[in-house]
C-alpha positions as CSV (number, residue, x, y, z in Angstrom):
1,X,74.9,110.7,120.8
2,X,74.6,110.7,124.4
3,X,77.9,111.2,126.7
4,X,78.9,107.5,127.5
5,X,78.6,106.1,123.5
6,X,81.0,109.5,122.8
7,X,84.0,108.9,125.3
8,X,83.4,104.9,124.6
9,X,83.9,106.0,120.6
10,X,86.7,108.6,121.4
11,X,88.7,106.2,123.1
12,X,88.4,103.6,120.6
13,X,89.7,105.8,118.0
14,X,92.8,106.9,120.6
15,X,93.8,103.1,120.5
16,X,93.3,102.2,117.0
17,X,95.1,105.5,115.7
18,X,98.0,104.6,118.4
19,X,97.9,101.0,117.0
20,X,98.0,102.2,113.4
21,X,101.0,104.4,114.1
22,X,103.0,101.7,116.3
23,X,102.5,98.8,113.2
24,X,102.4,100.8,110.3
25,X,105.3,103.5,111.4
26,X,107.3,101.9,114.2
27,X,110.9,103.9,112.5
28,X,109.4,107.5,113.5
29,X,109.1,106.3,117.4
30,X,112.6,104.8,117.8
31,X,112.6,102.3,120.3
32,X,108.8,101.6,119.9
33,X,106.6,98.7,121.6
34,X,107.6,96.8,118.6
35,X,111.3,96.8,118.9
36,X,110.7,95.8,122.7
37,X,109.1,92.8,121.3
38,X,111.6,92.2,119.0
39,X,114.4,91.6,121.3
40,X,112.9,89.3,123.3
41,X,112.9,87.1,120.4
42,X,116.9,87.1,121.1
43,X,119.0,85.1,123.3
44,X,122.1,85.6,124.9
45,X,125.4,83.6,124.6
46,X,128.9,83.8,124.9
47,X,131.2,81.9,122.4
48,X,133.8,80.0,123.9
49,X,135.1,78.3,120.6
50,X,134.8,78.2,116.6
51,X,134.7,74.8,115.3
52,X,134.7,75.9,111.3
53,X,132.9,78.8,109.7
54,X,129.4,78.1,110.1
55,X,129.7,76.5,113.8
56,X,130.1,78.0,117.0
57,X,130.0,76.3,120.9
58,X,127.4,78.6,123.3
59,X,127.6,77.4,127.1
60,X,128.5,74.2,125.6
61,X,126.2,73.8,123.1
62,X,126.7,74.1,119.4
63,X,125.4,76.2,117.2
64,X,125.1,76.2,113.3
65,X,124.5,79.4,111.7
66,X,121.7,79.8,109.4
67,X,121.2,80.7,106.0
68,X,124.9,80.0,104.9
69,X,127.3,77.6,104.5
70,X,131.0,77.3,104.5
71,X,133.6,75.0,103.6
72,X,134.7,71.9,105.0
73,X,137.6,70.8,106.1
74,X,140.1,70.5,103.1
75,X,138.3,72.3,101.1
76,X,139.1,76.0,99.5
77,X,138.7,78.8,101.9
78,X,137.8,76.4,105.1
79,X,140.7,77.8,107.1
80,X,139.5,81.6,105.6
81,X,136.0,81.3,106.9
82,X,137.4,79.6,110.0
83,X,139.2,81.8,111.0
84,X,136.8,85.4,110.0
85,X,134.3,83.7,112.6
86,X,137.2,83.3,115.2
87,X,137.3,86.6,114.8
88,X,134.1,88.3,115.1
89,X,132.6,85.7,117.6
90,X,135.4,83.8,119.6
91,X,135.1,85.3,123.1
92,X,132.6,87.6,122.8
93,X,128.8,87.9,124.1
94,X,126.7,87.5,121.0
95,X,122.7,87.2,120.6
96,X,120.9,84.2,118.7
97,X,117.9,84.5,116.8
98,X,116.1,81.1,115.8
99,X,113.9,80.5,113.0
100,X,111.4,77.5,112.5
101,X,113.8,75.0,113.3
102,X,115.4,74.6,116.9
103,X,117.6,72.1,116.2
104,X,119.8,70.2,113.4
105,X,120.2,66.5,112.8
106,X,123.2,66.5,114.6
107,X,121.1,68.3,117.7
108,X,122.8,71.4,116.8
109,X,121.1,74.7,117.3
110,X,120.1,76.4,114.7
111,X,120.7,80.3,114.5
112,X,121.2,83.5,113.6
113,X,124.1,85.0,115.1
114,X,124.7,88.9,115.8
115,X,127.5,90.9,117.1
116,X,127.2,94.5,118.7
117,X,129.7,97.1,118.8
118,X,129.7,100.8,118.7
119,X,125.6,100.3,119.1
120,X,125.5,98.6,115.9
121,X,124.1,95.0,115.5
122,X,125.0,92.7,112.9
123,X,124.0,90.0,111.2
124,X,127.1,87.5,111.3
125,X,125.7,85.3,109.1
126,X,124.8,87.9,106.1
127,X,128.4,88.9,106.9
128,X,129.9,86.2,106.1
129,X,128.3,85.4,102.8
130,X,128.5,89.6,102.2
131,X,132.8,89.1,102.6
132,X,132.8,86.0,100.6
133,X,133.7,83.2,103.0
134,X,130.3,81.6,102.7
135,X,127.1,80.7,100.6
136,X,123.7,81.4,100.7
137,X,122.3,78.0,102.0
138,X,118.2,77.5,102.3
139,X,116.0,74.7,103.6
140,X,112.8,75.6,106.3
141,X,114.8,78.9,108.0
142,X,114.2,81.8,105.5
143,X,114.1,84.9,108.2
144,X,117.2,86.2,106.4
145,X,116.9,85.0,102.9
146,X,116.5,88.1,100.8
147,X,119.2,89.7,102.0
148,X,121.6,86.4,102.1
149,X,120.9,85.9,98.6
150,X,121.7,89.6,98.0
151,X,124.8,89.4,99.7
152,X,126.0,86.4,97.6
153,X,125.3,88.2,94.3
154,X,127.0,91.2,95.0
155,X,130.2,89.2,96.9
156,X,130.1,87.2,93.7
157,X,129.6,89.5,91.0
158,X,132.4,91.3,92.7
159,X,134.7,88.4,93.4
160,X,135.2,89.4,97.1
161,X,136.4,86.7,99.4
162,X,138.2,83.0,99.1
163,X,134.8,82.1,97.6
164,X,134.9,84.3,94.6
165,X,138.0,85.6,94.3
């Protein structure tokens, strides 16, 4: 093998043994080249009001959450789930993940909402349906589904929240 076909082959095997390791085994690095992509897949908002416990107002835009739904007006736990959503989201900087659909019917955003304090990031929406003030709720946005539905069995099998209690 003469010296060129060597350093082209060595080098190819540096970047597909890098590429392995970054796909296959992104948790050992951290803050990989993945999770960089990952958060620019986020956008930044601040909420300046709750309408009801699945919708929020963003720079004057509404958002629905995805993946769940709560109560309407009038109807058991409305005010509960209401008012949890006032108090994770209302005046606070949040990040909004979409799925496959942008907007609602009602030209509402559609996302997934997440909170961060202490370092932590989480999943408003999963929350929700994990406390008991919401239900799993599917059509074309599925990002979250497994561990939706999960939350909904164990909130209900446990009767936790004014959904199950």
């Amino acid at each position: 093998m003469n010296r060129k076909k060597f350093v082209f082959f060595l080098l190819f095997f540096i970047i597909m043994v890098n590429a392995i390791f970054l796909f296959f085994k992104p948790e050992i690095l951290g803050n990989s080249f993945l999770d960089v992509i990952h958060e620019q897949e986020f956008e930044n908002g601040f909420v300046t009001k709750v309408i009801d416990g699945d919708t929020i107002v963003i720079n004057g835009e509404s958002v629905r959450l995805l993946g769940m739904d709560t109560p309407e007006r009038g109807e058991k736990c409305y005010s509960e789930s209401t008012q949890r959503l006032k108090e994770l989201v209302l005046n606070k900087d949040v990040l909004l993940e979409s799925d496959v659909t942008d907007k609602d019917q009602y030209k509402r955003l559609l996302r997934y909402v997440f909170i961060e304090e202490n370092g932590e990031r989480t999943n408003v929406n999963i929350l929700l349906v994990q406390e008991g003030f919401a239900t799993a709720r599917f059509y074309e946005d599925r990002k979250y589904r497994n561990e939706i539905l999960v939350a909904e069995k164990e909130a209900r099998e446990n009767n936790i929240g004014c959904k199950w209690s």
